[in-house]
C-alpha positions as CSV (number, residue, x, y, z in Angstrom):
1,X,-43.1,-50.8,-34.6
2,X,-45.3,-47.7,-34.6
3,X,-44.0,-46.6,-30.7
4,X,-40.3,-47.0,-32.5
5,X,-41.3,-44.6,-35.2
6,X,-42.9,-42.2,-32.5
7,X,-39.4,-42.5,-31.5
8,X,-37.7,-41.5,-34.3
9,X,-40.2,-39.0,-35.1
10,X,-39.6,-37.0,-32.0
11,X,-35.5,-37.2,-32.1
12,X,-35.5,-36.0,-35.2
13,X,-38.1,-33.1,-34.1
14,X,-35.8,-32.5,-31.5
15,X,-32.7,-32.3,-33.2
16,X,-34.1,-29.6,-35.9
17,X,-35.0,-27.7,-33.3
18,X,-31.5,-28.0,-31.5
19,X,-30.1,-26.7,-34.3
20,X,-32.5,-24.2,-35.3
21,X,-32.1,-22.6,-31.8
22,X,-28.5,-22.8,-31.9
23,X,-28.3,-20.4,-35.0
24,X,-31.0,-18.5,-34.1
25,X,-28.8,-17.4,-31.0
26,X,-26.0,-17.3,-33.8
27,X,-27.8,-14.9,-36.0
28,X,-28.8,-12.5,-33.0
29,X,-27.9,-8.3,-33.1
30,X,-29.3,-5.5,-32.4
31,X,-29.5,-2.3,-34.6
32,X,-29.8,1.3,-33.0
33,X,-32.6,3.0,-33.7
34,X,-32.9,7.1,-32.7
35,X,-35.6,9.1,-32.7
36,X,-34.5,12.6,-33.8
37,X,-38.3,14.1,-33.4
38,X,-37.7,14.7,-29.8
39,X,-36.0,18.0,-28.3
40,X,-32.9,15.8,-27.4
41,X,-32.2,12.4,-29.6
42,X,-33.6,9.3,-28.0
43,X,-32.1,5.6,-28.8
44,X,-33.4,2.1,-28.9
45,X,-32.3,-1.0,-29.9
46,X,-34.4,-3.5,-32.3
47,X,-33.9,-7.6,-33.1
48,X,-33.4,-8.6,-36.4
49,X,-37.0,-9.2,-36.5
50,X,-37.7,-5.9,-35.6
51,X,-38.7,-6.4,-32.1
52,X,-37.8,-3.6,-29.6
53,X,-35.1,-5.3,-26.8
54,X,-34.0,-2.2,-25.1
55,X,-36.7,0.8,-25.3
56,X,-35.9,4.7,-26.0
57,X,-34.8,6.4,-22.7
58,X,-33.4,3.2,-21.1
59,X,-29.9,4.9,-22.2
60,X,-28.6,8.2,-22.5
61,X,-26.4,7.5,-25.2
62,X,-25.5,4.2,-27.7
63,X,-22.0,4.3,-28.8
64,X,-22.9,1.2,-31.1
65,X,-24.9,1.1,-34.4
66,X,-25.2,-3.0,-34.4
67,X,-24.3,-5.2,-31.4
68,X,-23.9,-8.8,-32.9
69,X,-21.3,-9.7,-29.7
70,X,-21.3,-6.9,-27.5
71,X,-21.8,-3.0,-27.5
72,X,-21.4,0.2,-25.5
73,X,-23.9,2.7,-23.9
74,X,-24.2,5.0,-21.4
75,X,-26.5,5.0,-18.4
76,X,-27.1,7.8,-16.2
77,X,-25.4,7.8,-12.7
78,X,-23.7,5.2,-13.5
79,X,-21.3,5.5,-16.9
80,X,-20.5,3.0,-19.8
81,X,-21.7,-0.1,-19.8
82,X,-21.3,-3.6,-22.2
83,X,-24.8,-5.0,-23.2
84,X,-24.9,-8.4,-25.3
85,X,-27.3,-8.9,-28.1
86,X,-30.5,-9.5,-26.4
87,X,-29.9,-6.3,-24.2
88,X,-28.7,-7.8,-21.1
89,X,-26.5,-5.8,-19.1
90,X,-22.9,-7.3,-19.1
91,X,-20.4,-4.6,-16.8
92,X,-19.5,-1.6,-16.5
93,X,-16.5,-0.2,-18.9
94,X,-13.5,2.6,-18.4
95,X,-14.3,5.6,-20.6
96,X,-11.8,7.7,-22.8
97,X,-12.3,10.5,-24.8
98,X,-16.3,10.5,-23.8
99,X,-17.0,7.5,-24.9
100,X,-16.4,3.5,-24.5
101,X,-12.2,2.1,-23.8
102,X,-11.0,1.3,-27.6
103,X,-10.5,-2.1,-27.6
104,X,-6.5,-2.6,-28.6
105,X,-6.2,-6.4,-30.3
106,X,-10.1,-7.3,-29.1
107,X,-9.7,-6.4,-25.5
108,X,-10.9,-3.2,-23.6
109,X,-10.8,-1.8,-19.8
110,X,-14.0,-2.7,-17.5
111,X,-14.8,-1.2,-13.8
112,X,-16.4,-2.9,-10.2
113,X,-19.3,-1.7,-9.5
114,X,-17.7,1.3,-7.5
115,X,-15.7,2.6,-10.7
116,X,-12.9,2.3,-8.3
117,X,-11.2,-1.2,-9.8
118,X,-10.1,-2.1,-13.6
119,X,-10.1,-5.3,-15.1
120,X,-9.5,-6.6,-19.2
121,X,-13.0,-8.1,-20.8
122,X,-13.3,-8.9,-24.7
123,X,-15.3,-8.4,-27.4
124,X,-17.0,-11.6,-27.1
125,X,-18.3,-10.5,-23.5
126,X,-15.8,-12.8,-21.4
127,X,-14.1,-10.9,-18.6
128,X,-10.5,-12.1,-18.8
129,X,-9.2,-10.3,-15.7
130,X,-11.6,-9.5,-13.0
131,X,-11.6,-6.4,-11.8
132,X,-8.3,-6.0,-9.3
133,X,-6.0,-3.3,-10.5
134,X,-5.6,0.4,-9.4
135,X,-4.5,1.1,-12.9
136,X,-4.3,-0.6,-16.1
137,X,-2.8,1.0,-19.9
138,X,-3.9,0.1,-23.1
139,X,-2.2,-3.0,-24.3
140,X,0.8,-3.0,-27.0
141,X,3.0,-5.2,-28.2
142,X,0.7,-8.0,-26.3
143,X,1.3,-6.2,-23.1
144,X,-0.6,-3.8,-20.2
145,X,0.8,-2.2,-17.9
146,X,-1.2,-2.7,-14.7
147,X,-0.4,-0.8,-11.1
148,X,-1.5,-1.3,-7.6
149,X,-1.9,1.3,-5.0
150,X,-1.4,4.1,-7.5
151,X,-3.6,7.2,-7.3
152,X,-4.9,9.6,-10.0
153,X,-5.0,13.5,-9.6
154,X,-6.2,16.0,-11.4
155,X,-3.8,19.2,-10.9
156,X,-5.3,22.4,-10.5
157,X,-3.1,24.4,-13.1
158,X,-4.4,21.5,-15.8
159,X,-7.9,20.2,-14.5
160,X,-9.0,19.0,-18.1
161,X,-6.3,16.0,-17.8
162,X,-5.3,13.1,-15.1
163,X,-2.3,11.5,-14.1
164,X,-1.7,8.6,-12.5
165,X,0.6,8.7,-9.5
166,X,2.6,6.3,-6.5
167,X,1.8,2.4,-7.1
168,X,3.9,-0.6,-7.8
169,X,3.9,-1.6,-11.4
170,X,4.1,-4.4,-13.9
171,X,2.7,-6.4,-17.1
172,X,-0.4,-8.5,-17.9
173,X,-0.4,-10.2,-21.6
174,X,-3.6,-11.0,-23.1
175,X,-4.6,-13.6,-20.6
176,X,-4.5,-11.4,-18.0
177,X,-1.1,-13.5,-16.8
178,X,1.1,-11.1,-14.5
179,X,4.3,-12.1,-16.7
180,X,6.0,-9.3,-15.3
181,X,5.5,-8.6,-11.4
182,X,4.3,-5.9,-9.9
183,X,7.6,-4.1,-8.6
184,X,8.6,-1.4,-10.5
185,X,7.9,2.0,-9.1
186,X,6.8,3.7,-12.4
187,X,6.8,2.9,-15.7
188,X,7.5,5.5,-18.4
189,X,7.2,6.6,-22.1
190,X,3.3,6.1,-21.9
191,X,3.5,3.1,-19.6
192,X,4.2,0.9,-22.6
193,X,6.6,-1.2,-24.3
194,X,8.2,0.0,-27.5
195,X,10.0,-2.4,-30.2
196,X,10.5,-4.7,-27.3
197,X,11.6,-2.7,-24.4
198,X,10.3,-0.7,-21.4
199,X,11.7,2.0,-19.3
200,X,10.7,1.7,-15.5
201,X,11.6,3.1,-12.2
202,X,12.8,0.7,-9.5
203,X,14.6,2.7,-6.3
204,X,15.6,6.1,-7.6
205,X,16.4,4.3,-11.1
206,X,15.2,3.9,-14.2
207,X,16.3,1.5,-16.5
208,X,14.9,-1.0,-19.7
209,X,13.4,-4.7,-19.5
210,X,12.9,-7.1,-22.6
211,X,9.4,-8.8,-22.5
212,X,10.5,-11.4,-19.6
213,X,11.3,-8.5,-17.1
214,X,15.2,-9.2,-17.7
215,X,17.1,-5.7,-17.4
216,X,18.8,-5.0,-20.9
217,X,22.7,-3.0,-20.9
């Protein structure tokens, strides 16, 4: 009798503290911290129990005030990155406009480790395509345009901007799915669909596609 109550006694111990870690992982973020007494400001990240995770100086910039999924710094020589809510380093994320990709309908732009591929992660941290694509647009209408063998250059006359250039193009939908292959030879009007269509380039030609690829009169 008493070795079945042991029993009991440590099942139950062990099932509070199941629980009590799962919503302790739950419950997790991070808030910024910056120290503005320094000649240049300095950023940290703290628990909610107050507890330093990632120290000042780790990061030049933090582009998030509280990570409870994920959020977006910048480290030297190396460029955005994703860390989770214990700190950890997650991958490395396309900039615009100085600072992290927007996420458009919870999903954003992420880099190999050479900068030199682009793949789709979300804001829950899951990579949903893996780094692959020369090129890939912001999503709209539940679509991105993605490209392979495509080049960007920087013209001389207008340094400050790039263009993207050459490549075979198509469309990924949220999944990362190609739904549309990769055959076009450009894709214009900001490489996006609008109210349903798309105007693309296929030899010499341009022309519009629904959301299936079918060419619309």
């Amino acid at each position: 009798m008493n070795n079945l109550k042991l029993l009991i006694l440590a099942l139950s111990c062990s099932l509070v503290l199941s629980c009590s870690s799962t919503k302790d992982v739950k419950d997790m973020y991070l808030v910024l911290k910056v120290d503005t007494t320094a000649r240049y400001e300095q950023y940290a990240y703290v628990n909610q129990d107050g507890q330093t995770v990632v120290p000042y100086n780790r990061y030049l910039l933090c582009y998030t005030d509280t990570i409870r999924t994920i959020g977006f710094v910048f480290k030297p020589n190396v460029g955005c990155v994703a860390i989770n809510n214990k700190g950890k380093e997650l991958f490395n994320v396309f900039m615009a406009n100085n600072g992290n990709d927007y996420p458009k309908d919870g999903l954003f732009r992420i880099l190999d480790k050479s900068g030199t591929k682009m793949g789709v992660a979300n804001m829950k941290g899951k990579v949903i395509v893996k780094p692959k694509y020369d090129a890939i647009f912001p999503y709209y209408e539940g679509l991105a345009a993605v490209a392979v063998g495509c080049k960007t250059v920087r013209p001389q006359d207008d340094p400050e901007h790039e263009y993207v250039v050459g490549g075979k193009w198509g469309f990924i939908d949220k999944q990362g799915h190609e739904i549309i292959p990769l055959k076009y030879d450009s894709i214009a009007n900001h490489r996006r669909f609008k109210n349903g269509k798309a105007l693309v380039l296929k030899d010499e030609k341009f022309f519009q596609i629904d959301y299936k690829g079918r060419t619309l009169k």
